[in-house]
N, C-alpha and C positions, 0 to 999 in steps of 0.2 A: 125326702129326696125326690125329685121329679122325675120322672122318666125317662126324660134324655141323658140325664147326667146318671142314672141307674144303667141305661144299655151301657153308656160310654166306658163306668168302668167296670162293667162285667167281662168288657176285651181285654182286661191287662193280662188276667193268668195265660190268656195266649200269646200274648205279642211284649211282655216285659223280660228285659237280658241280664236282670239283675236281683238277686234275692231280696227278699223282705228283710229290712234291718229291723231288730232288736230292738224296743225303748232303750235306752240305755240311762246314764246320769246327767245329759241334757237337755236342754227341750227339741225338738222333732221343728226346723224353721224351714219358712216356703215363701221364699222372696224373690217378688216379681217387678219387673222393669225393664228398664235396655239402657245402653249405652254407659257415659258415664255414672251415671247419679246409681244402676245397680252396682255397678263396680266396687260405688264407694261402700252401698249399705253389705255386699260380698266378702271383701276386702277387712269390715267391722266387724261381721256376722261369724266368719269362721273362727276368728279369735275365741269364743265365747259358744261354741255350737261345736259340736262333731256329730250333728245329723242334719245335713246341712242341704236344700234345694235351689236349683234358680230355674222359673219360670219367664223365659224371653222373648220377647217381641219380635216379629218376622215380618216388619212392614218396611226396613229399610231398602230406600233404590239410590242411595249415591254410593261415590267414591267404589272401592277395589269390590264391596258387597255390590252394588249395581250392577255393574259390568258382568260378573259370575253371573248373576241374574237373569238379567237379559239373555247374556249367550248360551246360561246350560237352561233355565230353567227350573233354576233350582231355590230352594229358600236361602236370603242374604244371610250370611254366616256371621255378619261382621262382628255383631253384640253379643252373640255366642262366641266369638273367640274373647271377645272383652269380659266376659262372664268366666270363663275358665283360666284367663289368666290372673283377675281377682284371686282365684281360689288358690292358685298357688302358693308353695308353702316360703317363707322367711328363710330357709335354706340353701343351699347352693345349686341344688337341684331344680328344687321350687324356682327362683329367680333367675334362672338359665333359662330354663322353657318360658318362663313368660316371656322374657327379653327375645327368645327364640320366634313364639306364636306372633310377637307384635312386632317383629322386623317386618318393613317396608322395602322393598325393591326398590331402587333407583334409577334409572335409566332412561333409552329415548325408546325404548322397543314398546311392544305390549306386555311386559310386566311392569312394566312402570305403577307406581305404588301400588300393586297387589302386595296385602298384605301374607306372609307365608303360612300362618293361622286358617286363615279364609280357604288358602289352596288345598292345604292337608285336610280340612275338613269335610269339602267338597266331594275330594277325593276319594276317602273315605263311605261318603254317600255314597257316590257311586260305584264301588268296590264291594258295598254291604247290603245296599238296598234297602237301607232302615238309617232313621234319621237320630233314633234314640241311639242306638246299638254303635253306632259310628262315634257319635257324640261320648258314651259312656268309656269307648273304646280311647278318646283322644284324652280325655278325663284320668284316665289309666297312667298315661303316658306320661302324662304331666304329674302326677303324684297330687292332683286337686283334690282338696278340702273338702267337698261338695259333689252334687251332681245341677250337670247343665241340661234343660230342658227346651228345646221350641214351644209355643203356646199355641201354635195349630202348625195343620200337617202341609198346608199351603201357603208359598209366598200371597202377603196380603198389601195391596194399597189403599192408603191413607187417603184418604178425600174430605176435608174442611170447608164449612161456608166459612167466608172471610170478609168482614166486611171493610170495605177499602183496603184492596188488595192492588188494585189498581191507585196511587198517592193521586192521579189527574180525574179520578171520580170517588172520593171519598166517603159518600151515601151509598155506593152500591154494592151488595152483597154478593162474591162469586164464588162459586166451586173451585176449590184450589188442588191441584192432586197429587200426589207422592209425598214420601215424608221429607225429605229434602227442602221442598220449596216449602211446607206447611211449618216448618222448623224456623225459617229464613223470613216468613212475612214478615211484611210494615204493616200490614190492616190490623185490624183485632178480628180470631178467631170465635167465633160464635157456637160450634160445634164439630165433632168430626167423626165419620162414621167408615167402614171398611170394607171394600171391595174384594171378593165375594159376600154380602150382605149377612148370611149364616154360615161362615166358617165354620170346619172342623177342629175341636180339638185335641191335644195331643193326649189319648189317655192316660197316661204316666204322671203328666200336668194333673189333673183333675184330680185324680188317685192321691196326690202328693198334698194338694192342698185338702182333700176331706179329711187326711189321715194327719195332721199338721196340729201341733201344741201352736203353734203364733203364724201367722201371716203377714210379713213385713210387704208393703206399697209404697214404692218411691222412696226415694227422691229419682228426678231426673225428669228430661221436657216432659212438661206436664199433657200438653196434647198429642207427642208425637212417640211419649212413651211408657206413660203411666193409664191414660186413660183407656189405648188398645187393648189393653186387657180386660177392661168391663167391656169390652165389644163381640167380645168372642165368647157365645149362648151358652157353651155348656162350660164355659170356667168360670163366666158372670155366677150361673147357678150354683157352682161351687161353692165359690167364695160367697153368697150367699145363703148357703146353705148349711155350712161346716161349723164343726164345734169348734174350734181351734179359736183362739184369741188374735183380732188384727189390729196394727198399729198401720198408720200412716206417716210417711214420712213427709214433710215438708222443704221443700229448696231453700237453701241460703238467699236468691235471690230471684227475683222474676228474671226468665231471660230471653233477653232483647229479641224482638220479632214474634216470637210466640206469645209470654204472656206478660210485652211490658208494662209496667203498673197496677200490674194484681195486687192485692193484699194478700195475707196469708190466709184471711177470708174469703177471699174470689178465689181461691181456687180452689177451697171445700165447696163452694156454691156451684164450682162450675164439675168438678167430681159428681157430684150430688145429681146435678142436672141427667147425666150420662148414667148413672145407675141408684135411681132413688131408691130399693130394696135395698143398697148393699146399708149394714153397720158396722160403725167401728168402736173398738175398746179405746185407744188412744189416737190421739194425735201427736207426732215429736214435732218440736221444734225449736231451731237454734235462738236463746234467750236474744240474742241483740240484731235478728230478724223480723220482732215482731213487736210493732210499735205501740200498738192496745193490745195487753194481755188481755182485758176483759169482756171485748170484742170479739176475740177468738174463741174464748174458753165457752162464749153463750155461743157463739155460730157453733162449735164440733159439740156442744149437747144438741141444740135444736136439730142439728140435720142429720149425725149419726149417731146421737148419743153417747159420744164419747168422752172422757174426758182429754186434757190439755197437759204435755210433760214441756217442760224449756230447760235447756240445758244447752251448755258451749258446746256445739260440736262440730266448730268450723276450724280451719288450719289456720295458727296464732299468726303467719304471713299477712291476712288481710284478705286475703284473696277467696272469692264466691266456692270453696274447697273442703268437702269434709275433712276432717284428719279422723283417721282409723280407731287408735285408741281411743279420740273423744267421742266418736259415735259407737262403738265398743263398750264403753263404760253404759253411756246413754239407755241402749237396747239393754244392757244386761240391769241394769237398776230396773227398766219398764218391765222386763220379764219377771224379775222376784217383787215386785211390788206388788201386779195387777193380775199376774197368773193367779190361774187356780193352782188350788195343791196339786201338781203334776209327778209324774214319776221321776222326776230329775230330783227334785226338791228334797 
Protein backbone atom coordinates (compact mmCIF):
# COMPACT_ATOMS: atom_id res chain seq x y z
CA UNK A 1 0.00 0.00 0.00
CA UNK A 2 1.72 3.41 -0.81
CA UNK A 3 1.50 6.07 1.34
CA UNK A 4 -0.88 8.19 0.11
CA UNK A 5 -3.53 5.84 -0.02
CA UNK A 6 -2.33 4.65 3.79
CA UNK A 7 -2.77 8.42 5.09
CA UNK A 8 -6.11 8.61 3.10
CA UNK A 9 -7.61 5.81 4.74
CA UNK A 10 -6.29 6.28 8.15
CA UNK A 11 -9.02 9.36 8.07
CA UNK A 12 -12.09 7.20 7.94
CA UNK A 13 -12.39 6.19 11.70
CA UNK A 14 -12.70 10.05 12.00
CA UNK A 15 -14.77 11.27 9.30
CA UNK A 16 -17.05 7.82 8.32
CA UNK A 17 -21.29 8.15 9.57
CA UNK A 18 -21.75 4.76 9.00
CA UNK A 19 -20.67 1.51 10.80
CA UNK A 20 -18.62 -1.24 9.35
CA UNK A 21 -20.79 -3.85 7.87
CA UNK A 22 -20.50 -7.50 8.58
CA UNK A 23 -19.03 -9.96 5.69
CA UNK A 24 -22.05 -11.39 5.35
CA UNK A 25 -23.52 -14.28 2.50
CA UNK A 26 -22.58 -12.14 -0.45
CA UNK A 27 -19.67 -10.64 -2.00
CA UNK A 28 -18.59 -7.14 -0.48
CA UNK A 29 -19.07 -4.96 -4.60
CA UNK A 30 -17.60 -1.59 -5.43
CA UNK A 31 -18.87 -0.28 -8.53
CA UNK A 32 -17.55 2.79 -10.11
CA UNK A 33 -18.81 4.94 -13.02
CA UNK A 34 -21.55 7.78 -13.75
CA UNK A 35 -24.32 8.36 -15.51
CA UNK A 36 -26.25 5.96 -17.24
CA UNK A 37 -24.05 2.82 -18.07
CA UNK A 38 -23.55 2.76 -13.56
CA UNK A 39 -27.03 2.89 -13.43
CA UNK A 40 -27.49 -0.01 -15.41
CA UNK A 41 -24.44 -2.19 -13.85
CA UNK A 42 -26.53 -0.69 -9.98
CA UNK A 43 -29.73 -1.52 -11.09
CA UNK A 44 -27.98 -5.49 -11.94
CA UNK A 45 -25.76 -5.44 -9.02
CA UNK A 46 -28.24 -5.14 -6.18
CA UNK A 47 -30.33 -7.99 -7.30
CA UNK A 48 -27.54 -10.31 -6.53
CA UNK A 49 -25.37 -8.21 -3.68
CA UNK A 50 -26.69 -6.85 -0.40
CA UNK A 51 -23.20 -5.19 0.31
CA UNK A 52 -23.44 -3.15 -2.24
CA UNK A 53 -21.12 0.42 -3.17
CA UNK A 54 -21.19 3.22 -5.82
CA UNK A 55 -18.05 5.11 -6.38
CA UNK A 56 -19.20 8.43 -8.85
CA UNK A 57 -17.76 10.72 -10.93
CA UNK A 58 -17.90 14.56 -10.08
CA UNK A 59 -16.84 16.03 -13.31
CA UNK A 60 -20.30 16.71 -14.80
CA UNK A 61 -20.95 20.71 -15.88
CA UNK A 62 -24.23 20.44 -17.90
CA UNK A 63 -27.94 20.50 -17.69
CA UNK A 64 -29.84 21.08 -13.82
CA UNK A 65 -25.94 19.48 -12.29
CA UNK A 66 -24.12 22.65 -14.15
CA UNK A 67 -26.06 25.23 -13.09
CA UNK A 68 -26.00 24.01 -9.15
CA UNK A 69 -22.53 24.11 -10.05
CA UNK A 70 -21.57 27.18 -11.17
CA UNK A 71 -24.03 29.13 -8.81
CA UNK A 72 -23.29 27.23 -5.35
CA UNK A 73 -20.05 25.64 -5.98
CA UNK A 74 -20.67 22.69 -5.19
CA UNK A 75 -20.10 19.16 -6.69
CA UNK A 76 -22.72 18.20 -9.63
CA UNK A 77 -25.15 15.96 -7.88
CA UNK A 78 -26.64 14.83 -11.02
CA UNK A 79 -25.00 10.87 -11.42
CA UNK A 80 -25.37 10.71 -7.67
CA UNK A 81 -28.99 11.02 -7.88
CA UNK A 82 -28.87 8.56 -10.85
CA UNK A 83 -26.79 6.28 -8.67
CA UNK A 84 -29.24 6.21 -5.84
CA UNK A 85 -32.15 5.99 -7.83
CA UNK A 86 -30.63 2.60 -9.42
CA UNK A 87 -30.51 1.35 -5.95
CA UNK A 88 -34.00 1.58 -5.20
CA UNK A 89 -35.89 -1.11 -4.40
CA UNK A 90 -38.74 -2.93 -6.87
CA UNK A 91 -41.36 -1.84 -4.38
CA UNK A 92 -43.68 0.83 -3.89
CA UNK A 93 -41.70 2.68 -1.87
CA UNK A 94 -38.46 1.95 -3.87
CA UNK A 95 -40.21 3.12 -7.15
CA UNK A 96 -41.96 6.31 -5.77
CA UNK A 97 -38.67 7.88 -4.57
CA UNK A 98 -36.85 7.16 -7.60
CA UNK A 99 -39.72 8.58 -9.82
CA UNK A 100 -39.71 11.28 -6.92
CA UNK A 101 -35.51 12.05 -7.13
CA UNK A 102 -35.81 12.04 -11.12
CA UNK A 103 -38.72 14.32 -11.60
CA UNK A 104 -37.80 17.35 -13.59
CA UNK A 105 -39.48 20.66 -13.25
CA UNK A 106 -40.96 22.26 -15.99
CA UNK A 107 -41.36 25.68 -16.43
CA UNK A 108 -40.33 29.26 -17.97
CA UNK A 109 -38.71 30.23 -14.40
CA UNK A 110 -35.30 29.11 -13.01
CA UNK A 111 -36.29 25.69 -11.98
CA UNK A 112 -36.77 24.86 -15.28
CA UNK A 113 -35.38 21.16 -15.47
CA UNK A 114 -33.69 21.13 -12.13
CA UNK A 115 -34.02 17.98 -11.38
CA UNK A 116 -35.60 17.49 -7.48
CA UNK A 117 -32.79 14.87 -6.64
CA UNK A 118 -30.12 17.26 -7.39
CA UNK A 119 -31.92 20.09 -5.20
CA UNK A 120 -32.48 17.75 -2.10
CA UNK A 121 -29.04 16.76 -2.30
CA UNK A 122 -27.44 19.85 -2.49
CA UNK A 123 -29.50 20.91 0.12
CA UNK A 124 -28.51 18.59 2.30
CA UNK A 125 -24.81 19.39 1.64
CA UNK A 126 -25.24 22.43 2.88
CA UNK A 127 -27.40 21.64 5.97
CA UNK A 128 -24.64 18.86 7.01
CA UNK A 129 -21.50 20.09 5.87
CA UNK A 130 -20.33 16.61 4.76
CA UNK A 131 -20.90 15.19 1.46
CA UNK A 132 -20.81 11.49 2.44
CA UNK A 133 -23.11 11.94 5.63
CA UNK A 134 -25.75 13.95 3.31
CA UNK A 135 -25.46 11.53 0.74
CA UNK A 136 -25.81 8.38 3.21
CA UNK A 137 -28.55 10.40 4.71
CA UNK A 138 -30.58 10.73 1.18
CA UNK A 139 -29.77 6.83 0.68
CA UNK A 140 -31.76 6.37 3.98
CA UNK A 141 -34.59 8.03 2.76
CA UNK A 142 -35.00 6.22 -0.31
CA UNK A 143 -34.82 2.74 1.30
CA UNK A 144 -31.43 2.12 -1.39
CA UNK A 145 -29.91 -1.01 -1.81
CA UNK A 146 -26.43 0.39 -1.59
CA UNK A 147 -24.37 3.22 -0.70
CA UNK A 148 -23.55 6.18 -2.97
CA UNK A 149 -20.17 7.71 -2.92
CA UNK A 150 -18.38 11.03 -4.79
CA UNK A 151 -14.93 9.94 -5.97
CA UNK A 152 -13.19 13.14 -4.84
CA UNK A 153 -14.12 15.81 -2.44
CA UNK A 154 -14.02 18.53 -5.30
CA UNK A 155 -16.10 19.36 -8.33
CA UNK A 156 -13.46 18.16 -11.23
CA UNK A 157 -13.31 19.23 -14.96
CA UNK A 158 -12.78 17.25 -17.68
CA UNK A 159 -10.13 18.36 -20.36
CA UNK A 160 -9.53 16.14 -23.67
CA UNK A 161 -6.93 16.52 -26.47
CA UNK A 162 -9.23 15.95 -29.40
CA UNK A 163 -8.10 15.71 -32.47
CA UNK A 164 -10.37 17.41 -35.07
CA UNK A 165 -12.61 18.82 -32.89
CA UNK A 166 -12.80 21.67 -34.97
CA UNK A 167 -14.69 19.34 -38.55
CA UNK A 168 -12.98 22.69 -40.85
CA UNK A 169 -9.20 21.63 -39.50
CA UNK A 170 -9.24 17.95 -39.15
CA UNK A 171 -5.24 17.43 -38.34
CA UNK A 172 -5.40 19.60 -35.48
CA UNK A 173 -5.33 18.41 -31.93
CA UNK A 174 -7.27 20.84 -29.32
CA UNK A 175 -7.82 20.95 -25.70
CA UNK A 176 -11.46 20.43 -25.31
CA UNK A 177 -12.92 21.29 -21.72
CA UNK A 178 -15.98 20.14 -19.58
CA UNK A 179 -17.56 16.87 -19.79
CA UNK A 180 -20.51 18.10 -21.83
CA UNK A 181 -18.72 19.01 -24.92
CA UNK A 182 -15.86 16.05 -24.53
CA UNK A 183 -19.22 13.77 -24.49
CA UNK A 184 -20.54 15.53 -27.64
CA UNK A 185 -17.18 15.71 -29.93
CA UNK A 186 -17.05 14.95 -33.74
CA UNK A 187 -12.98 14.59 -33.44
CA UNK A 188 -11.49 11.61 -31.88
CA UNK A 189 -10.53 11.97 -28.30
CA UNK A 190 -6.76 11.14 -27.94
CA UNK A 191 -6.82 11.36 -24.01
CA UNK A 192 -8.27 13.23 -21.18
CA UNK A 193 -6.99 14.37 -17.98
CA UNK A 194 -8.74 16.38 -14.85
CA UNK A 195 -8.65 19.80 -13.54
CA UNK A 196 -7.25 20.12 -10.49
CA UNK A 197 -4.31 17.72 -11.82
CA UNK A 198 -4.11 15.69 -8.13
CA UNK A 199 -7.46 15.63 -6.79
CA UNK A 200 -8.51 14.47 -3.57
CA UNK A 201 -10.11 11.53 -2.84
CA UNK A 202 -13.11 10.69 -0.95
CA UNK A 203 -11.89 8.46 1.87
CA UNK A 204 -14.83 6.27 2.15
CA UNK A 205 -14.10 5.64 -1.72
CA UNK A 206 -10.72 4.32 -1.18
CA UNK A 207 -11.62 2.39 2.02
CA UNK A 208 -14.52 0.67 0.12
CA UNK A 209 -12.64 -0.31 -2.75
CA UNK A 210 -9.48 -1.99 -0.53
CA UNK A 211 -12.07 -3.56 1.63
CA UNK A 212 -13.99 -5.05 -1.68
CA UNK A 213 -14.58 -8.96 -2.82
CA UNK A 214 -15.03 -7.56 -6.72
CA UNK A 215 -14.68 -4.15 -8.31
CA UNK A 216 -17.11 -3.80 -11.23
CA UNK A 217 -15.74 -0.61 -14.11
CA UNK A 218 -18.30 0.36 -16.46
CA UNK A 219 -20.06 0.45 -18.64
CA UNK A 220 -20.88 4.03 -19.54
CA UNK A 221 -18.90 7.10 -21.79
CA UNK A 222 -15.95 5.54 -21.73
CA UNK A 223 -13.85 9.01 -21.53
CA UNK A 224 -16.31 11.04 -19.74
CA UNK A 225 -16.99 8.42 -17.21
CA UNK A 226 -15.22 5.35 -16.83
CA UNK A 227 -11.71 6.64 -17.31
CA UNK A 228 -12.04 9.76 -14.46
CA UNK A 229 -11.61 7.37 -12.08
CA UNK A 230 -8.13 6.07 -12.93
CA UNK A 231 -7.51 10.00 -12.85
CA UNK A 232 -7.89 10.47 -9.45
CA UNK A 233 -4.18 9.38 -7.48
CA UNK A 234 -5.29 7.82 -4.62
CA UNK A 235 -8.21 5.61 -5.93
CA UNK A 236 -5.89 4.79 -9.18
CA UNK A 237 -3.63 3.40 -6.15
CA UNK A 238 -6.57 1.67 -4.87
CA UNK A 239 -7.79 -0.09 -7.41
CA UNK A 240 -4.35 -0.88 -8.09
CA UNK A 241 -3.58 -2.06 -5.08
CA UNK A 242 -6.45 -4.18 -3.60
CA UNK A 243 -7.04 -7.66 -3.24
CA UNK A 244 -10.55 -7.65 -4.32
CA UNK A 245 -11.28 -9.16 -7.85
CA UNK A 246 -12.09 -6.65 -10.91
CA UNK A 247 -14.27 -7.09 -13.89
CA UNK A 248 -14.61 -4.53 -16.58
CA UNK A 249 -17.50 -3.94 -18.20
CA UNK A 250 -17.84 -3.11 -21.73
CA UNK A 251 -20.60 -0.87 -23.68
CA UNK A 252 -23.11 -2.27 -26.01
CA UNK A 253 -21.99 0.06 -28.32
CA UNK A 254 -19.36 2.88 -29.14
CA UNK A 255 -21.09 6.19 -28.72
CA UNK A 256 -21.27 8.72 -31.09
CA UNK A 257 -18.91 11.64 -30.57
CA UNK A 258 -16.87 10.09 -27.88
CA UNK A 259 -15.68 6.93 -29.07
CA UNK A 260 -17.25 6.33 -32.55
CA UNK A 261 -15.62 3.18 -34.14
CA UNK A 262 -13.89 1.86 -31.34
CA UNK A 263 -13.71 -1.76 -31.19
CA UNK A 264 -14.16 -3.53 -28.05
CA UNK A 265 -10.28 -3.46 -28.28
CA UNK A 266 -9.77 0.18 -28.62
CA UNK A 267 -11.14 0.85 -25.68
CA UNK A 268 -9.04 -1.80 -23.41
CA UNK A 269 -6.12 -0.03 -25.49
CA UNK A 270 -7.24 3.18 -24.64
CA UNK A 271 -8.13 2.21 -20.66
CA UNK A 272 -4.72 0.84 -20.62
CA UNK A 273 -3.18 3.97 -22.11
CA UNK A 274 -4.57 6.02 -18.97
CA UNK A 275 -3.58 3.54 -16.29
CA UNK A 276 -1.03 0.98 -17.29
CA UNK A 277 -0.57 -0.52 -13.47
CA UNK A 278 -4.21 -1.20 -13.28
CA UNK A 279 -5.17 -5.25 -13.73
CA UNK A 280 -8.04 -6.88 -14.53
CA UNK A 281 -9.72 -10.54 -13.56
CA UNK A 282 -12.31 -10.22 -16.42
CA UNK A 283 -13.64 -8.56 -18.99
CA UNK A 284 -17.81 -8.69 -19.69
CA UNK A 285 -19.10 -8.38 -22.67
CA UNK A 286 -22.35 -8.52 -24.51
CA UNK A 287 -21.73 -11.80 -27.09
CA UNK A 288 -23.32 -9.88 -30.30
CA UNK A 289 -21.12 -6.64 -29.50
CA UNK A 290 -18.09 -8.26 -30.39
CA UNK A 291 -17.12 -9.08 -33.68
CA UNK A 292 -13.55 -11.02 -33.06
CA UNK A 293 -13.88 -12.92 -30.00
CA UNK A 294 -10.23 -13.92 -30.56
CA UNK A 295 -9.07 -10.38 -30.88
CA UNK A 296 -10.39 -9.44 -27.70
CA UNK A 297 -9.71 -12.41 -25.48
CA UNK A 298 -5.54 -11.88 -26.81
CA UNK A 299 -5.97 -7.94 -26.28
CA UNK A 300 -7.72 -8.35 -22.30
CA UNK A 301 -4.66 -11.11 -21.55
CA UNK A 302 -1.98 -9.01 -23.22
CA UNK A 303 -2.72 -5.70 -21.50
CA UNK A 304 -4.52 -6.80 -18.07
CA UNK A 305 -4.25 -10.07 -18.07
CA UNK A 306 -7.54 -10.89 -17.86
CA UNK A 307 -9.56 -13.21 -19.22
CA UNK A 308 -12.96 -12.70 -21.64
CA UNK A 309 -16.81 -13.62 -20.32
CA UNK A 310 -19.76 -12.89 -23.42
CA UNK A 311 -23.00 -13.21 -22.55
CA UNK A 312 -26.47 -11.49 -23.75
CA UNK A 313 -26.80 -8.71 -21.61
CA UNK A 314 -28.41 -6.19 -23.67
CA UNK A 315 -32.44 -5.47 -23.63
CA UNK A 316 -34.17 -7.98 -26.23
CA UNK A 317 -35.86 -4.36 -27.85
CA UNK A 318 -32.57 -3.82 -30.00
CA UNK A 319 -31.71 -0.89 -28.40
CA UNK A 320 -27.82 0.04 -27.18
CA UNK A 321 -29.68 -0.88 -23.25
CA UNK A 322 -28.57 -3.26 -20.66
CA UNK A 323 -31.50 -5.27 -19.35
CA UNK A 324 -31.05 -5.80 -15.42
CA UNK A 325 -31.66 -9.41 -15.12
CA UNK A 326 -29.42 -10.26 -18.19
CA UNK A 327 -26.51 -8.26 -16.79
CA UNK A 328 -27.53 -9.78 -13.27
CA UNK A 329 -27.21 -13.14 -14.19
CA UNK A 330 -23.87 -12.21 -16.14
CA UNK A 331 -22.05 -10.60 -12.90
CA UNK A 332 -23.44 -13.33 -10.73
CA UNK A 333 -22.03 -16.35 -12.97
CA UNK A 334 -18.42 -14.11 -13.20
CA UNK A 335 -18.58 -13.95 -9.38
CA UNK A 336 -18.99 -17.88 -8.69
CA UNK A 337 -16.87 -18.70 -11.57
CA UNK A 338 -13.65 -16.61 -11.14
CA UNK A 339 -13.99 -15.68 -7.31
CA UNK A 340 -11.87 -16.88 -4.95
CA UNK A 341 -13.31 -19.01 -2.24
CA UNK A 342 -14.93 -15.82 -0.41
CA UNK A 343 -17.06 -15.84 2.56
CA UNK A 344 -20.33 -15.53 0.72
CA UNK A 345 -19.54 -18.96 -0.94
Amino acid sequence: MTGRTLRLTSRIGRRSSTPSRRRGATPKVVALGGGMGLSASLAALRRITGDLTAVVTVADDGGSSGRLRDELGVLPPGDLRKALAALCGDDDWGQTWSRVIQHRFQSKGDLHEHAVGNLLIVALWEQLGDHVQALDLVGKLLGAHGRVLPMSAVPLELQALVKGHDPERPDDVDTVRGQATVALTPGEVQSVHVVPHDPPAVPEAVAAVLDADWVVLGPGSWFSSVIPHLLVPELLDALVETKARRVLSLNLAPQPGETDGFSPQRHLEVLGRHAPKLALDVVLADEAAVPDREELVDSAKKRFGAAVELAPVARPDGTPRHDPELLAAAYDRIFRMHGRIGPWR
